[in-house]
Phi, psi and omega in degrees: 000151210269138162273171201297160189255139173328040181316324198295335205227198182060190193300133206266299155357286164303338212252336132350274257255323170320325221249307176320285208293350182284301199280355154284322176316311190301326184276009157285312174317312164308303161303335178298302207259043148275308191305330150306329201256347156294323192299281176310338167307275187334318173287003178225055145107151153341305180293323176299324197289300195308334183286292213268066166237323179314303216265003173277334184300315188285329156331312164299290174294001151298333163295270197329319167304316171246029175270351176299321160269338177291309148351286176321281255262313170314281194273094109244308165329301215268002198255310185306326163312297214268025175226029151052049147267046188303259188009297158334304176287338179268343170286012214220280149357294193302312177310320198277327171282305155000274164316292169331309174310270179328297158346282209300324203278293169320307180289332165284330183280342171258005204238318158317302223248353154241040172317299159294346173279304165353268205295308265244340191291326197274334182045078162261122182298327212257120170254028145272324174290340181279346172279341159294316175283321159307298154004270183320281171318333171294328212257346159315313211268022180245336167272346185334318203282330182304294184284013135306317210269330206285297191316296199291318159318287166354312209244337174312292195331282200305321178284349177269340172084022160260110192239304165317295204319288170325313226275329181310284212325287185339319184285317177322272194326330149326272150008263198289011160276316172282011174247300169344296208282005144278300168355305210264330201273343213234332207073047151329129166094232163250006171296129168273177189275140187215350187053240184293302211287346167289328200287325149283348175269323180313296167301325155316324170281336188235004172263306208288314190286343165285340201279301219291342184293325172326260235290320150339289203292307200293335155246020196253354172255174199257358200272146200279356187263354165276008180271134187218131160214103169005302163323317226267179179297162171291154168234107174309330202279316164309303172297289188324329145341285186305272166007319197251312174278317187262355161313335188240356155293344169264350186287312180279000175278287171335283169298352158273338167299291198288349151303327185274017164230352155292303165309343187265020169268310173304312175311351200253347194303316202280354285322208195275008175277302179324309179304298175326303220255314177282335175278335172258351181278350173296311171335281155332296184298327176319332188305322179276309171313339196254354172266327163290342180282320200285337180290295161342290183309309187312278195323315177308317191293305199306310165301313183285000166275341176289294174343299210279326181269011220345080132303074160335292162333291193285003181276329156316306244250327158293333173293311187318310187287332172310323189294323196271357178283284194280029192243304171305285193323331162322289139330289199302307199274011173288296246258286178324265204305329194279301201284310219231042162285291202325290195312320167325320193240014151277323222281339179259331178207121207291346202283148195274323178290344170300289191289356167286304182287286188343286177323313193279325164328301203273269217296313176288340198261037186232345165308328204268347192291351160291279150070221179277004198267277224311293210291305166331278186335295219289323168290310174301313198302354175274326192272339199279324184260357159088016170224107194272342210299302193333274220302304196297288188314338186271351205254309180284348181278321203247358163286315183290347170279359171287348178293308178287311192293287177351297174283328194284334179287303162014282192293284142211091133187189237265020189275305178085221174322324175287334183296336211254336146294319187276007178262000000 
């Protein structure tokens, strides 16, 4: 097997953007499959989108949680890599996975046994979306540790500069969610009709089989930071490590989940096509974010092998093609939500009062998409050099002002549901 790939030295553009297209294909991946379980969701009405957009906030916040190891597990890989320390790297590997697990174990058991007070926080009038979204969620929180397991596999690869690897697996996993989720949600077959909850056994079903693909390729390689063995003692010094760098990337993860279950609390005032109409136009708007976090991630290996190496240079002259990569993405998807919202938001959910909000969902928030790609992007190159603190403090301070901004537009003036978009 090919030992880790080379950052520190060739043409820096190409050699970004080689390691950059593997991990957006993967974050396309990840969003295609909300945007799957929506696409089919979305056809049997508003209230199921609104159940499992409700019970998706914890889902987002569980990404805080193993964005806690995953980081670590990225700039540590790749900064060890790049001071030709594999040893290093696999102690590190081992931390990071570690972590994950328990993490993923602790979180699923609370998220089962308090599933209804949980949902019960949004005060949804409609007590059919609330018996869906408790549903959605009892049968979620039965997969957590996969989708704990997969992010952090994912990011040993990406600090190692295999980048390609993850982005296969993933699509398998890809795949068989998208032949599942009709299957499950209509009764396609020898499948009885299951709805939301078909729609959760499917993404669960398509996490276990990307881990078991993971853990088959980490042990067919020879390289010593994929030997992981779950088991073995904790090494406090490591972890604590891990810990300590990816604490305020998670910290900022975190508080944007809850900020974002605040706004859906002003959002739920509206009923539920409004909740509906912000979970799939958030989707949609995922094209940019999740192709600048994947660019991120790249620029983070990339710096931290540089970092490590102390290449200086190349740590500029990467960041710069990075601002001009994800600066066209910006533009284009600006150009996409403003021009092209209608056809866009028919394609999920058929209803006219839907797709009447929906269009204004997609134009005012397709202003910000320049943006946000900068400031994304800008958090990896902060994370690449091991100071994540920077990024996080700027990003939960001026996020936590949507809250406030949210309600006084809301509240009073005449925009109302639009005010809580335009914050």
């Amino acid at each position: 097997m090919r030992k880790k790939v080379d950052l520190t030295s060739g043409d820096i553009l190409k050699t970004l953007t080689k390691l950059a297209l593997p991990i957006m294909g993967t974050s396309f991946i990840q969003m295609a499959y909300n945007l799957t379980d929506m696409l089919w969701i979305g056809q049997t009405g508003s209230a199921a989108v609104a159940a499992v957009g409700t019970a998706g906030f914890f889902i987002w916040f569980s990404q805080s949680l193993f964005t806690l190891s995953r980081v670590g597990a990225e700039v540590f890989v790749a900064q060890s890599l790049g001071e030709e320390d594999e040893e290093e790297a696999r102690k590190f590997s081992v931390s990071a996975v570690q972590i994950s697990v328990i993490l993923s174990i602790f979180y699923s058991l609370f998220i089962f046994f308090f599933r209804h007070p949980l949902i019960g926080f949004f005060k949804l009038e409609d007590s059919n979306v609330i018996h869906m979204a408790v549903a959605y969620l009892g049968y979620i929180s039965l997969g957590f540790i996969f989708s704990f397991l997969n992010p952090v596999f994912t990011g040993i690869f990406n600090g190692a500069g295999m980048s390609k690897v993850p982005f296969l697996i993933n699509a398998v996993g890809l795949v068989i969610n998208i032949v599942l989720d009709p299957l499950l949600i209509f009764g396609l077959g020898p499948f009885p009709e299951m709805g939301v909850v078909g729609a959760a056994i499917a993404t669960i079903f398509a996490q276990l089989v990307v881990t078991l693909i993971f853990i088959i390729i980490m042990k067919k390689h020879q390289e010593s930071y994929f030997r992981i063995n779950v088991f073995q003692k904790i090494n406090m010094a490591y972890s604590q490590k891990i810990m300590k760098l990816g604490l305020p990337v998670a910290i900022q993860n975190g508080i944007f989940s809850m900020i974002g279950m605040a706004l859906a609390r002003i959002i739920a005032g509206y009923g539920p096509t409004a909740v509906a109409v912000q979970k799939v136009g958030s989707q949609i708007e995922s094209i940019s974010w999740m192709t600048a976090g994947g660019f991120s991630t790249a620029l983070s290996a990339f710096i931290g092998q540089n970092y490590g190496a102390k290449k200086y240079d190349r740590i500029i002259k990467g960041y710069r093609a990075a601002l001009f990569t994800v600066s066209i993405i910006g533009i284009f998807t600006t150009i996409l939500l403003v021009f092209f919202a209608e056809p866009i938001f028919r394609l999920f959910i058929p209803e006219a009062e839907a797709i009447e909000l929906g269009v204004v969902y997609l134009q005012i928030l397709g202003l910000s998409q320049w943006f946000m790609t900068i400031e994304i992007s800008t958090q990896g190159a902060f994370n690449g050099l091991g100071k994540t603190t920077i990024p996080s403090a700027v990003g939960v301070t001026f996020n936590a002002l949507r809250i406030p901004a949210a309600y006084f537009l809301s509240t009073y003036t005449a925009l109302k549901l639009n005010g809580v978009w335009w914050s």
